[in-house]
MARMI-581925 format. One line per field, with one value per residue (C-alpha): residue in three letters; residue number from 1; x, y, z. Coordinates in steps of 0.02 Angstrom, whole numbers, plus 50000, padded with zeros to 5 digits. Layout:
<rs>
res	[ALA_...]
n	[NUM_...]
xx	[X_...]
yy	[Y_...]
zz	[Z_...]
</rs>
This chain:
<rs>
res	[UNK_UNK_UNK_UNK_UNK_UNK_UNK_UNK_UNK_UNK_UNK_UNK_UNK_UNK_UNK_UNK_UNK_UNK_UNK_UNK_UNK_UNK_UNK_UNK_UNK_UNK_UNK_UNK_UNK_UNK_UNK_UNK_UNK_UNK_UNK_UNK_UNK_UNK_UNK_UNK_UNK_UNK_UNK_UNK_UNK_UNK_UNK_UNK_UNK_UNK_UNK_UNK_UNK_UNK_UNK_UNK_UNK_UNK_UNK_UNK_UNK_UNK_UNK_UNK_UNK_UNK_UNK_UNK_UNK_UNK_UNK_UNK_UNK_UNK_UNK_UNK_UNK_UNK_UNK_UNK_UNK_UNK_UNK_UNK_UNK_UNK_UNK_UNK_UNK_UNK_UNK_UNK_UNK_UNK_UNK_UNK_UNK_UNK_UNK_UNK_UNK_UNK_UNK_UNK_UNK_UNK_UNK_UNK_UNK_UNK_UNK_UNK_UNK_UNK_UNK_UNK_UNK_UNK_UNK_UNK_UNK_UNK_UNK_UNK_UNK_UNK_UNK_UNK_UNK_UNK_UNK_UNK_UNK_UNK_UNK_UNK_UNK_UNK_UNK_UNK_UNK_UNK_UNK_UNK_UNK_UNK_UNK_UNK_UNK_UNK_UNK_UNK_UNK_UNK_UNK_UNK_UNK_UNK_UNK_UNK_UNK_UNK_UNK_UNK_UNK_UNK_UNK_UNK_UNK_UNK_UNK_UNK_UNK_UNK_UNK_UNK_UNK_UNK_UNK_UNK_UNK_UNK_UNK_UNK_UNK_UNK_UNK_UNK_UNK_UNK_UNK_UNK_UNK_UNK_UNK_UNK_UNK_UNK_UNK_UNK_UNK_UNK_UNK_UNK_UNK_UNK_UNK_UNK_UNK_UNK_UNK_UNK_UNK_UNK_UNK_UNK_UNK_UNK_UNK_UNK_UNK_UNK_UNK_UNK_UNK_UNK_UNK_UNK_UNK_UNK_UNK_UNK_UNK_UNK_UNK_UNK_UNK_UNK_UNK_UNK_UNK_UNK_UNK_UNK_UNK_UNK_UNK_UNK_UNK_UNK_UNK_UNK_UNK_UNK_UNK_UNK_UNK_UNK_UNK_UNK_UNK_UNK_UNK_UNK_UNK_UNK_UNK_UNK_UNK_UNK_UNK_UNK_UNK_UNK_UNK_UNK_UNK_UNK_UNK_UNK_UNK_UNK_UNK_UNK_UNK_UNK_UNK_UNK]
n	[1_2_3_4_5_6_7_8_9_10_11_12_13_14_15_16_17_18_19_20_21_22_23_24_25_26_27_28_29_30_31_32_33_34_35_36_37_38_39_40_41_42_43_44_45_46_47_48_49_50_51_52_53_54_55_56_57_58_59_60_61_62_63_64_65_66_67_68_69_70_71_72_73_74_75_76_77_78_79_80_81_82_83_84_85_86_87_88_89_90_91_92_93_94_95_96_97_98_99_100_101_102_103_104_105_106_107_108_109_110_111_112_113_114_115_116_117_118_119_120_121_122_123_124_125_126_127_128_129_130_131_132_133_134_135_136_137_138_139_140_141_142_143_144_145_146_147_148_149_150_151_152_153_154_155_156_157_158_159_160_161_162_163_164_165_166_167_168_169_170_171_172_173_174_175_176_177_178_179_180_181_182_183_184_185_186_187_188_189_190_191_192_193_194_195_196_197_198_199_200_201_202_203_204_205_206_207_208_209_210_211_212_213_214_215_216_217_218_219_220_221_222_223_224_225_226_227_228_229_230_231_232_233_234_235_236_237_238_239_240_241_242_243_244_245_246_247_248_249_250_251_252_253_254_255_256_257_258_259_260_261_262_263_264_265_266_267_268_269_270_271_272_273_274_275_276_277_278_279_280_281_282_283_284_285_286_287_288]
xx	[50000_50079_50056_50037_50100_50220_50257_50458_50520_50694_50808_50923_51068_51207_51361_51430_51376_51258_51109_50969_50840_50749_50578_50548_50381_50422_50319_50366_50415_50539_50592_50769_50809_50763_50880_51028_51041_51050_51180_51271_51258_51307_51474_51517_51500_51593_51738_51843_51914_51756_51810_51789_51941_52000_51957_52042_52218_52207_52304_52492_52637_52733_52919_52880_52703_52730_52817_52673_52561_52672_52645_52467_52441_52580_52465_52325_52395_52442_52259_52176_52074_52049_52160_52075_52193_52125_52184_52147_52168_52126_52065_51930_51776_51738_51903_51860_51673_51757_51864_51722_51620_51760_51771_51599_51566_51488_51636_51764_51674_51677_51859_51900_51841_51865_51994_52186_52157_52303_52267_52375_52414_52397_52441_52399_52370_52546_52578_52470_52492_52621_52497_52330_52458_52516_52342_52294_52230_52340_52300_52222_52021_51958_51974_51939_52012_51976_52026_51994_52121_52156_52322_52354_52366_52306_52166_52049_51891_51803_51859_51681_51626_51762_51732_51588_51682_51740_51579_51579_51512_51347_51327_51266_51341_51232_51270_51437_51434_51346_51463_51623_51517_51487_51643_51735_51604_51617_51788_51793_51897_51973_52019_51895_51956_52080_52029_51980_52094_51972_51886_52120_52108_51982_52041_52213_52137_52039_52175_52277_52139_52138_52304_52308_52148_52258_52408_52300_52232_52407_52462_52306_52338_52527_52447_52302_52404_52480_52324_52219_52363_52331_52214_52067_52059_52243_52152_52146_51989_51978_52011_51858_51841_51986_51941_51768_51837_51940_51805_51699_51834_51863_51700_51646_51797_51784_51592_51644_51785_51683_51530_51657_51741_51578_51510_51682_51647_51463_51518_51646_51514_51428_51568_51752_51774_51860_51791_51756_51775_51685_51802_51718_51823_51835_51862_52006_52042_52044_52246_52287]
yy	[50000_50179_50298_50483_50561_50493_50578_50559_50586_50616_50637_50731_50739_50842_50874_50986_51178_51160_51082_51028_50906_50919_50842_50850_50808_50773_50677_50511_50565_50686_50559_50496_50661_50729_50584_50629_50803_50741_50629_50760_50889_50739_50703_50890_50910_50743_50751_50880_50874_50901_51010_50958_50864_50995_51153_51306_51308_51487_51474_51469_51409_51549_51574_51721_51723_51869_51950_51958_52016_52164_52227_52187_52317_52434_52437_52450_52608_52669_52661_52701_52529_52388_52217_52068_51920_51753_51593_51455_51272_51229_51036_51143_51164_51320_51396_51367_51428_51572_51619_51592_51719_51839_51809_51864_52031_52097_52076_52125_52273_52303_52229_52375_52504_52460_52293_52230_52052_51925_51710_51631_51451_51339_51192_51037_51144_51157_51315_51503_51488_51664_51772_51736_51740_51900_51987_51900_51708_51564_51432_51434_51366_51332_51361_51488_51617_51785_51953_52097_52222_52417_52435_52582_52496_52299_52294_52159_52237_52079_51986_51948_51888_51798_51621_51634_51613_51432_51379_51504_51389_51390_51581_51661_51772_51917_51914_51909_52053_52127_52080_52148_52318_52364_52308_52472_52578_52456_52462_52422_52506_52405_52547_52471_52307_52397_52548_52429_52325_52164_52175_52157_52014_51921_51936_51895_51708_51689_51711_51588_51467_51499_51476_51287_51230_51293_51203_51042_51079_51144_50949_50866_50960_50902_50702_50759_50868_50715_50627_50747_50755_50567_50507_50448_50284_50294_50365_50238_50196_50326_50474_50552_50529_50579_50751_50762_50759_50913_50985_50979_51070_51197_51242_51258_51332_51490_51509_51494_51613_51746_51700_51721_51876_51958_51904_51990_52152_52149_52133_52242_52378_52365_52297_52337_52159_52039_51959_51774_51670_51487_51411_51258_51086_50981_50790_50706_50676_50501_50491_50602]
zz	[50000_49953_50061_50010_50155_50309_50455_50489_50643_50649_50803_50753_50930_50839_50955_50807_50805_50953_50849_50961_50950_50774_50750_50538_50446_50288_50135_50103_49919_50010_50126_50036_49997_50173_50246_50100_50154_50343_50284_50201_50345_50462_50379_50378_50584_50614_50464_50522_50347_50246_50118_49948_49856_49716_49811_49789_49910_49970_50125_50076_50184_50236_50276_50453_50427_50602_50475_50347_50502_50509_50333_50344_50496_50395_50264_50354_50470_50296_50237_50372_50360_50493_50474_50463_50482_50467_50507_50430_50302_50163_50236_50345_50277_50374_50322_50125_50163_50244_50097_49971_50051_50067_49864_49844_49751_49901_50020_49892_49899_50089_50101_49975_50093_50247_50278_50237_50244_50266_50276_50376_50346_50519_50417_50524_50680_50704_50662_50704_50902_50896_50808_50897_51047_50983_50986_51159_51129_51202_51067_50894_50960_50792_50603_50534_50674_50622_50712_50649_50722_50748_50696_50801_50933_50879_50974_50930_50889_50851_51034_51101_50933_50844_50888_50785_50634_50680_50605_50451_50288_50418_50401_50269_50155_50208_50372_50335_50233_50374_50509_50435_50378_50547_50641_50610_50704_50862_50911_51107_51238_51357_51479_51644_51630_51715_51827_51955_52068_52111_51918_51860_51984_51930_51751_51808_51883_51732_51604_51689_51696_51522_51481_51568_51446_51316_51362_51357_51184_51130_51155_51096_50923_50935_50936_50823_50691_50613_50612_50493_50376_50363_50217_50282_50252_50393_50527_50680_50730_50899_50783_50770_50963_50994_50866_50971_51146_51099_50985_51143_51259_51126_51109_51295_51354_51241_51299_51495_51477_51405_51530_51668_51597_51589_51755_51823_51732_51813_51975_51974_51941_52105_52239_52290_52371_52289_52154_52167_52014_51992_51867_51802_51788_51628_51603_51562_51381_51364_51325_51499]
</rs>
């Protein structure tokens, strides 16, 4: 017996890009297509190495990529324009979907008014740590990493936003556009993160919280590195557990530290007392 129309409910538990429980209804004529483009949007959460073979290479081994940094914010003092410096591979889907929306006509247009843009090569995540160190980030957290920076002064304009990009072939093209239009008019001074003694404490605990997570993920990408430059077919069986674990700590350890920097900041606004800061604990990776 055919049936016209089938209700399909699909549980949908995505770890990747915070996806929650999805409940579709779908015709049964729709159904194989329904379940291809699940199967396609699965693969490109779990494969960290999703993008397509034959893509476009545009992040180029460099000999001192600090050095190109340099001339990018030269030329950007020079111009008077902001410096967006973005780093990235070419295996990461995100990166490529991040370069092929900076290729669009309507970015080219506000790159030529208002950016110097420089793509830095992390290769297989051993390589980037200096610059995002440089402008105030321990470890690389995810590809693409994109700052836009003053260069009087590199400041990070983009610093409570930035991790969005780490999932940048899910955004769409206009809000991209519309991102990087209005970054230049919300360029953040930093000045009270200092004019308080208990609110520089606080900070001061939370960065070096910070910088321990980092360590950890630091070494995880030394023992993962060599793994995604492996075809896939080489992997060992654990990789993509062994991608997820860190994935996961990644993920929630840039949300806590700006949930914690900002609950500093709000109680620094009403009290002189010290500030006390609930630093949440994280498992063990499995090889620890």
């Amino acid at each position: 017996m055919k049936l016209e129309q089938t209700s399909l409910a699909v549980l949908l538990w995505a770890t990747f890009g915070g996806a929650m429980l999805t409940l579709v209804s779908t015709p049964a004529d729709c159904l194989s297509t329904t379940l291809s483009a699940l199967s396609e949007f699965g693969q490109q959460m779990v494969d960290p190495l999703s993008a397509e073979d034959g893509e476009a290479m545009p992040f180029e081994p460099s000999e001192n990529a600090m050095a190109d940094v340099d001339t990018t914010l030269t030329k950007a003092r020079a111009s008077g324009k902001l410096a967006m410096i973005v780093l990235g591979a070419n295996w990461c889907h995100d990166s490529q979907g991040f370069v092929a929306h900076l290729n669009s006509a309507e970015m080219q247009d506000v790159i030529a008014r208002k950016y110097e843009v420089l793509l830095v090569d992390v290769g297989y995540l051993e390589h980037g740590n200096d610059i995002v160190q440089r402008f105030g980030q321990p470890v690389v957290y995810g590809t693409p990493t994109v700052f836009v920076v003053d260069p009087n002064g590199e400041a990070v304009v983009n610093r409570k936003s930035m991790h969005q990009w780490r999932a940048a072939a899910s955004i769409s093209l206009k809000d991209t556009v519309d991102y990087f239009e209005h970054q230049a008019n919300s360029l953040e001074s930093a000045a009270e993160e200092l004019a308080k003694a208990n609110l520089k404490a606080a900070l001061h605990d939370i960065d070096v919280f910070e910088e321990k997570q980092a360590e950890r993920i630091a070494h995880a990408y030394e023992i993962l590195g060599p793994l995604v430059a492996l075809p896939r077919d080489e992997r060992p069986d654990n990789f993509y557990d062994m991608w997820e674990q860190v994935r996961v700590l990644r993920y929630k350890l840039t949300d806590d530290l700006a949930r914690l920097r900002a609950i500093a900041k709000r109680k620094a606004a009403y009290t002189e007392d010290e500030i006390q800061v609930d630093l949440p604990q994280y498992p063990a990776f499995s090889w620890e």
